[in-house]
Phi, psi and omega in degrees: 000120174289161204278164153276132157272323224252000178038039163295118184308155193299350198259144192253140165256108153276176200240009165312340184199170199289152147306138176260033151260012173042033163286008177280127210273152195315169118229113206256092158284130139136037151317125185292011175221192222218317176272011130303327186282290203109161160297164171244091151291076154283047211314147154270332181282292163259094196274347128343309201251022196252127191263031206205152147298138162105183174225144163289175157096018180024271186238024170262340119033284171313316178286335156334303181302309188319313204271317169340294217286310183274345176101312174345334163236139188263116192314327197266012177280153201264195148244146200249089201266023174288154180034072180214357174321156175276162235271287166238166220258133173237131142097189356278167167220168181349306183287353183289013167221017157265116216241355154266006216236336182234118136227035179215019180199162152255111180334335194249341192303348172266004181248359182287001179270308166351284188273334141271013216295344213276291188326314167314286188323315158300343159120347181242117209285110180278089180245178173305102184263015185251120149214137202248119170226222211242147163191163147221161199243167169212151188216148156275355150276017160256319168320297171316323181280003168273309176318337182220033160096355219243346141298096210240089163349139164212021169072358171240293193312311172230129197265180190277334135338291190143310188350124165274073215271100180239174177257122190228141167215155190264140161198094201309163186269164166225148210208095167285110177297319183292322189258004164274317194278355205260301206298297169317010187041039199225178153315140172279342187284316166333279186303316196295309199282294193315322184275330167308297197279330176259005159247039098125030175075059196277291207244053147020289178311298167020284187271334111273036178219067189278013190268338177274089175221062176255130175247111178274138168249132184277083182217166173276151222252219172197135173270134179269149164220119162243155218225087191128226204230071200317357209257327205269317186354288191293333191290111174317322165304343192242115167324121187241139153247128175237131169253161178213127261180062160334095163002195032265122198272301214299348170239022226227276191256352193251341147088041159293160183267008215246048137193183204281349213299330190278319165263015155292319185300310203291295157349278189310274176347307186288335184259333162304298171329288207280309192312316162297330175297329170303345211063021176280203183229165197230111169261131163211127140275115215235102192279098199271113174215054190317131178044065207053332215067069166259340191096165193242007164279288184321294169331323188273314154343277203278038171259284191314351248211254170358294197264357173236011175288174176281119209099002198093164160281120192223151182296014195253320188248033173287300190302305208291003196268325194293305153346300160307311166276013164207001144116335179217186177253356187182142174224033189248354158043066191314006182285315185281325175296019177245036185271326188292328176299268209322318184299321181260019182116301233295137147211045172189109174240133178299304177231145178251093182272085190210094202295311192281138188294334180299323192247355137337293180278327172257020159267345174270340177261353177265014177066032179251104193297108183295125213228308157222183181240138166218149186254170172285130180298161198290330193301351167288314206278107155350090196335299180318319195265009172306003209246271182313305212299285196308311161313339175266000188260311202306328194281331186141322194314146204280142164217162187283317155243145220235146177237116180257349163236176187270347176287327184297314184317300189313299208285334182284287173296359164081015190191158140316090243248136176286119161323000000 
């Protein structure tokens, strides 16, 4: 007979509808203090006490349930939040009492273990969805930029090893619905029904809980490295390079050829490394948005799709291949990304190491001023990716020589292009 592990009452509390002793604490979003704002309750313990749509940990959330599931965790533990403070002190700043300017993070989430303790002390699990510490990184293409001059060690940024000395944060999303639905130009009841119904009616409150309306969505967040003196980040005065950064796992950790993403990533990195070296600051942003956030089951599709159509894999017929096996061309909708700037201050970066106009564009509309653009030098680019690259020049995206036409196309593959 299999066992109870998890020694749970016989009774389930859903979360469908309000508690009725209404003790739940407020949240006043874009507040100017962070106990103004209130906590962000996803309880695990008591879900009676919870002010939020959702779990914390996004989809790692799940495996929780799993440890859960199996005895391996005890559903009521709290987490013991000594010595987890951050690392270096971020914010706060202006836009953080702006409730159009962060809706897709909490702005406060690395100070809430802290700033809420008395509430912990009480029983109510308050956590961190943020956390900042210490780190160095090592890539064997920054070793290559030593090896060929174009890097110079200097013992604190860069060791002679390759060693990278950054500031790195974790940051799970968090989602003010009102101020998502605003940034999308839609309904907040629209966006609300839509996330109910395509996550297979997951999340209930959705739909009924319109008094909740903060959502953690169990997707993956984004890591920050920062290269110099977060404290400096935000100064208009200190020259900042930044990448901004789509997942891509097969080239990102497994180095496939058949795009720019890994030596775009090395690429960013290296001109962060020399800015900080200048005494400027180094940003990457690194966004899990596996396969436009198509996902990576897809994503493999139409790479099969891409290489077995007639003619081969071609720059005239990339986007419409993706298109095809997934319905749209890009689902990563670059509009909530410039919520990660507005967290740390920045409203002005110097070097952009960045080709796409999509995420171009919603850092100019969110008034966050692009100062240059940098392209991948060509000597980087992968043969297999020579395919995405002239199709992302042809769609618009910036390059210094720009392939502007189906002829520019031609002269580049060497051959006649199907009509």
């Amino acid at each position: 007979m299999k066992k109870n592990r998890t020694n749970n009452p016989s009774h389930i509390v859903l979360t469908s509808h309000p508690p009725k002793d209404g003790k739940i604490p407020k949240i006043k979003w874009g507040a100017a203090t962070l106990k103004e704002r209130g906590p962000l309750i996803a309880s695990m313990a008591d879900h009676a006490s919870s002010n939020v749509i959702g779990a914390y940990a996004g989809a790692y959330s799940i495996y929780r349930a799993v440890a859960v599931a199996i005895g391996a965790l005890d559903p009521l533990h709290v987490p013991d939040l000594t010595n987890t403070k951050p690392a270096e002190k971020i914010g706060p700043f202006p836009q953080w009492s702006d409730p159009d300017k962060i809706v897709s993070l909490d702005p406060w989430g690395h100070m809430a273990g802290d700033e809420f303790e008395d509430l912990r002390k009480k029983g109510l699990d308050v956590r961190p969805t943020i956390a900042v510490t210490k780190a160095h990184i090592n890539m064997p293409e920054i070793k290559d930029a030593i090896e060929a001059g174009r890097l110079k060690p200097d013992g604190d940024i860069l060791a002679k090893n390759g060693d990278v000395k950054v500031t790195k944060a974790a940051v799970d999303p968090v989602w003010y619905l009102p101020g998502i639905a605003k940034r999308f130009e839609i309904e907040e009841t629209d966006l609300r029904r839509a996330l109910f119904e395509h996550s297979g009616g997951m999340f209930p409150e959705l739909i009924t809980r319109s008094d909740l309306k903060v959502f953690l969505p169990p997707i993956g967040g984004h890591t920050m490295y920062f290269i110099g003196d977060p404290a400096t980040m935000h100064d208009e005065k200190v020259k900042l390079a930044c990448r901004v950064h789509d997942e891509c796992n097969g080239s990102d950790v497994f180095g496939s050829d058949i795009c720019t993403c890994r030596p775009y990533l090395c690429h960013g990195l290296e001109i962060c490394i020399e800015m900080a070296q200048q005494g400027g600051n180094g940003l990457i942003i690194y966004n899990r948005k596996e396969g436009r956030a198509l996902g990576e089951v897809t994503k493999f599709l139409v790479y099969n799709a891409r290489k077995r159509q007639e003619g081969g894999d071609r720059a005239d017929k990339y986007f419409q291949r993706t298109e095809c096996v997934a319905g749209v061309q890009d689902m990563r909708f670059q509009e909530l990304m410039p919520d990660i700037f507005h967290w740390l201050g920045i409203t002005k970066i110097d070097r952009f190491a960045s080709m796409s106009d999509m995420k171009f564009n919603a850092l100019d509309k969110a008034g966050i001023k692009v100062i240059e653009r940098v392209e991948i030098p060509p000597e980087l680019i992968p043969a297999d990716a020579a395919v995405e690259m002239e199709a992302k020049k042809a769609a618009g995206y910036f390059a210094k020589t720009e392939v502007k036409s189906k002829a520019d196309l031609e002269k580049v593959k060497g051959r006649k292009l199907e009509e």
